[in-house]
N, C-alpha and C positions, 0 to 999 in steps of 0.2 A: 656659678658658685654652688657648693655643700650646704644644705640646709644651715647647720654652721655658720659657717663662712659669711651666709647670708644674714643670719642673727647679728653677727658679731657687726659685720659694715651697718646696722641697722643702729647699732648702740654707738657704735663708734664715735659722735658727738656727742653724748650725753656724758653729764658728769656724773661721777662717781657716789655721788650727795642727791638727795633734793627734799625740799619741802622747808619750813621753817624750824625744823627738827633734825634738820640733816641725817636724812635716814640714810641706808643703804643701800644703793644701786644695786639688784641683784640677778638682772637682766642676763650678762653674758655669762652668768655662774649657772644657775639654772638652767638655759639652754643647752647648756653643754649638758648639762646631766638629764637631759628628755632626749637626745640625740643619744649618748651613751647608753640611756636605757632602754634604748630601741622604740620611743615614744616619738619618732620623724615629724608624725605625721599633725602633732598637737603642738608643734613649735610656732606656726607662725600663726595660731590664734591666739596662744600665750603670750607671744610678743606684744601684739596688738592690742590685747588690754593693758599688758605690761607698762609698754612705752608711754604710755597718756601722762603717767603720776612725773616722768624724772624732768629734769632741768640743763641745760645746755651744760657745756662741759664751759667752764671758764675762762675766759681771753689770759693768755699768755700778757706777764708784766715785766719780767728779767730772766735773761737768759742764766742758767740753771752752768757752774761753772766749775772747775780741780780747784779753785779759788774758793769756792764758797759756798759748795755742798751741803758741807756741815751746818752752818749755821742756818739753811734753809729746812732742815732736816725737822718735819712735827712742824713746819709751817704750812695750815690748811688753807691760808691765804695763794698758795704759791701752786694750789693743784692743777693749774694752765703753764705754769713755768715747769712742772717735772715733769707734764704729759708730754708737752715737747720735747723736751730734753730725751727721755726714753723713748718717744720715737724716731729721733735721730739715730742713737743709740743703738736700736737695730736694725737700723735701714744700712747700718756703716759696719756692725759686727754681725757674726753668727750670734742668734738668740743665748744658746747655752753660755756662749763666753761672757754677755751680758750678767747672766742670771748669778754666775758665779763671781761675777767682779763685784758684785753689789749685794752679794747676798752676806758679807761678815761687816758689809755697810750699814743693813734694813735690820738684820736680826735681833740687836737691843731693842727696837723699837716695833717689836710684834705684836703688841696690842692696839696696832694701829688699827681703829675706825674697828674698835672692839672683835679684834681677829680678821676683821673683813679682807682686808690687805693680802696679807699670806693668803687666803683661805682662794682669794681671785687667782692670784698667781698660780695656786695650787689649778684650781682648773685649766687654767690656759695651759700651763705645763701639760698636762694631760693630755687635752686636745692637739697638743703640737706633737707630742709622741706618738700618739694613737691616728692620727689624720694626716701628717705630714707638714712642711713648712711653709703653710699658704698664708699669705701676705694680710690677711684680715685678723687670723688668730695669731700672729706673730704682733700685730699692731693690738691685740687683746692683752697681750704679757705686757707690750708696754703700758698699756693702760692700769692695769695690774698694780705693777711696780711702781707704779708714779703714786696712785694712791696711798699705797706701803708708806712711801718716802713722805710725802704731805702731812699722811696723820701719824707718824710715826711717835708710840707710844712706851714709854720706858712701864716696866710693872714694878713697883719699890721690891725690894731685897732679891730681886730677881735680874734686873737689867739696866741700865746706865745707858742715857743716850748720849753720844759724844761722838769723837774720830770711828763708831765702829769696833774692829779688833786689831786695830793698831796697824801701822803701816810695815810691810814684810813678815806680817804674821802673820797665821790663823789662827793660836790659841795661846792663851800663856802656862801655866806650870798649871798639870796635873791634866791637861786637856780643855779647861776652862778658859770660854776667850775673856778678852777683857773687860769685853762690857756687864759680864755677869757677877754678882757680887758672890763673897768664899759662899750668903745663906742659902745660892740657888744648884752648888751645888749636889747632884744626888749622889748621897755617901751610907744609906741607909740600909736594912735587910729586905725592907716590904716588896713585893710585887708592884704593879700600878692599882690591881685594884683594892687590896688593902692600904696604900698610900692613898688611895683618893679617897676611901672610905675615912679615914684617921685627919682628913683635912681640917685644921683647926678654923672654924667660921667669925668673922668679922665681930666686933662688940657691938655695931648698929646696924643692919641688914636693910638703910634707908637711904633714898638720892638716886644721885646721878654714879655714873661708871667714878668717875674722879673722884667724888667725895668718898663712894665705898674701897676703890684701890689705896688711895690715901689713906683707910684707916691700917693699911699693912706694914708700914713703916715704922709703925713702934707699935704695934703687936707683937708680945712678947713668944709667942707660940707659935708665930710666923715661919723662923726659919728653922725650927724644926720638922715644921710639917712640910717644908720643900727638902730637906732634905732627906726625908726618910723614906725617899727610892732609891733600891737598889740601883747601883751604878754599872752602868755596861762594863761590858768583860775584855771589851776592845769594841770597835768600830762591827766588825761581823753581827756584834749580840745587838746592837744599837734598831735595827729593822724589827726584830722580835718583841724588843723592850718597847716602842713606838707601838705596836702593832697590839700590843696590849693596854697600853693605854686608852687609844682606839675601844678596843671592847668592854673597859671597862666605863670610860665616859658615857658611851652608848645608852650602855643598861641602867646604869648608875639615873639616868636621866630618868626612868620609868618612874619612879617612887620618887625622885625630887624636882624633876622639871617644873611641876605646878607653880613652884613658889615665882620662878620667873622663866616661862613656856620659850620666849627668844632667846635671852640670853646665855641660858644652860644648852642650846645646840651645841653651840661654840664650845666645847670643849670635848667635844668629839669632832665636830669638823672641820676646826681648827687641823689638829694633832694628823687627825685624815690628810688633808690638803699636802703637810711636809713630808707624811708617809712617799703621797703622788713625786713631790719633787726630791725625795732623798737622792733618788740612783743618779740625777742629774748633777751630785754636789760631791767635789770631792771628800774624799773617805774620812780625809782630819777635819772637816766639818759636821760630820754626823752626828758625834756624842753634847758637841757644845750646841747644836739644833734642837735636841731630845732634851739638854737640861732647859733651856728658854724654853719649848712645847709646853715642858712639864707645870714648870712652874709657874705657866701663864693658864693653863689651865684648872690648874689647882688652886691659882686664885680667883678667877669666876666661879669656882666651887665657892670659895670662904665668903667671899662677899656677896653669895645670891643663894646658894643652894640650903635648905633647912636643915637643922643637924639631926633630926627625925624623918626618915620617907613617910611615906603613903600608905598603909597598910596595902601589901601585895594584892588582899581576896578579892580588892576593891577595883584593879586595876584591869587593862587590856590583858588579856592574850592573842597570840601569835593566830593568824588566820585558819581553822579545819577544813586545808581544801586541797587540792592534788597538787597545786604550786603558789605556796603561799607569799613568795617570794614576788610574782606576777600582779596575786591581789595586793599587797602591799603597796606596791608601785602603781596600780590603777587608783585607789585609795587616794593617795599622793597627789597623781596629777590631774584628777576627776575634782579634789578638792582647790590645788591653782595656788596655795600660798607658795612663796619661794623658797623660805624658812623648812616647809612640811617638807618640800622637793628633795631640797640638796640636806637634809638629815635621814629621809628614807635612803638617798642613794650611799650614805655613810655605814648609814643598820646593815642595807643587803651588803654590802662588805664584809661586815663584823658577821652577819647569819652565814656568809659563804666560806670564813674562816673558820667559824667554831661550831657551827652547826646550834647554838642556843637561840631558842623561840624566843629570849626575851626580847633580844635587839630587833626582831620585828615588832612582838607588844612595843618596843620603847618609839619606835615610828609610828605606831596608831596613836598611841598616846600624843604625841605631839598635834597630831589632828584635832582628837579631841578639847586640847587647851587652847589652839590656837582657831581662830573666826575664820571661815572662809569668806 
């Protein structure tokens, strides 16, 4: 086996969840991104502390059915009955055709296990492009997509979870599927990162994930502030428009991550992860991916992020060294959080795209808030 391959059959039983807080499994996300960034050689000690914290994957209770999908769909009870299911699934189809039969199924429901969902799938997709279709990361996607399905999470004015986008369809009028409501989508001037800057934030910035998305439902400034991205010019503009959101999450993170150091990754490595899997989706999927992206991560802006940054003087700068990009990534994985890992491997994107030192400050920075 592929260092990989090796990781992946290692997690292969564990669930997606553990602890009494059901945290996030973040095991084969991570590895992939120490393999990808040429860090080979610090995966299977990673592993080995890794592995101690997580919890077996859960016994299978009903088989997972074209009967009765739906209504299992955001049942975390059922994460043994979809991990089977998905791995059937592509023991019997090609991966891709999986990915795409189930992806106008999953996509209402993209706040599943607070982005974690998409963001897994996003790696596996990656690793299955980039290494070929070896039998362990092919059983990674499934794991993936089961979790997607289990915790699958609707965001208010943004997404509706129900049949999906409708049967013989992919989108209804105007490019919007149907799970998305008219406030998620984008019909505005802004760029992303003036849209993400102009996010209108939550009245109580306290709780849990549910009691703060719940306050977005009768926030009257809600669907304003999701609509006020520009909307793609067609499918073509859809990869640039994404890819900007990407950089502006990023940055954005330097000056307000503080307020909640985990939570505000996700909205850049969320947006990251559907970047990895767009090319795999057909093309009348793109824009209706990019407005659920958008406005799932615009609302972990409203509900966690402070409507004041950080005074910049105060903050990281970008590393002064012949390849700062190198230090970045030693930083990262010298320090072992999962969260630091796979948001460094998000930034070095965003610095390889734009050339701006802040998205690496905005990965030291996450060092710095989060405990090794």
């Amino acid at each position: 086996m592929s260092t990989l391959d090796e990781a992946y059959h290692r997690f292969r039983h564990t669930g997606p969840e553990w602890g009494e807080n059901q945290l996030t499994n973040h095991g084969p996300m991570a590895a992939e991104v120490l393999v990808r960034r040429g860090r080979e050689d610090e995966v299977e000690g990673w592993v080995d502390s890794y592995i101690r914290r997580l919890d077996d994957l859960p016994r299978p209770q009903e088989a997972i059915t074209e009967a009765n999908w739906a209504e299992a769909l955001g049942d975390g009870r059922r994460i043994g009955d979809w991990s089977v299911h998905f791995e059937r699934e592509v023991r019997e189809r090609p991966w891709r055709e999986v990915l795409v039969a189930w992806w106008p199924r999953l996509l209402p429901g993209i706040a599943a296990g607070t982005t974690h969902g998409v963001i897994r799938v996003g790696h596996a997709v990656r690793a299955l492009r980039d290494g070929g279709d070896s039998p362990p990361a092919v059983a990674e996607l499934a794991h993936g997509l089961a979790f997607w399905a289990a915790r699958a999470l609707a965001v208010p004015g943004v997404t509706e979870l129900g049949g999906g986008l409708g049967e013989g369809q992919t989108s209804g009028a105007g490019g919007r599927p149907t799970g998305v409501l008219p406030a998620a989508v984008p019909s505005g001037e802004l760029d992303p990162r003036a849209a993400l800057d102009a996010v209108a934030r939550i009245p109580d910035q306290n709780g849990n994930v549910a009691r703060r998305l719940g306050q977005l439902a009768v926030m009257p400034a809600w669907p304003g502030s999701v609509a006020a991205l520009r909307p793609p010019a067609g499918p073509e503009d859809v990869p640039a428009l994404l890819a900007g959101l990407i950089d502006a999450a990023t940055v954005h993170y330097l000056r307000h991550g503080h307020a909640s150091p985990v939570l505000l990754v996700h909205t850049a490595t969320a947006p990251n992860a559907l970047l990895h899997i767009l090319p795999e989706l057909p093309r009348e999927l793109w824009a209706p991916s990019l407005a659920v992206i958008w406005g799932t991560s615009a609302a972990i802006v409203s509900a966690y992020a402070p409507a004041e940054g950080a005074p910049r003087a105060v903050l990281p700068v970008a590393p002064d060294v012949a390849d700062p990009v190198a230090e970045v990534l030693d930083r990262a994985v010298a320090h072992g959080d999962e969260h630091y890992i796979k948001f460094t491997d998000t930034a070095v994107d965003v610095y390889a795209r734009t050339g701006d030192p802040d998205a690496l400050a905005a990965a030291l920075r996450v060092g710095t808030l989060i405990g090794g």
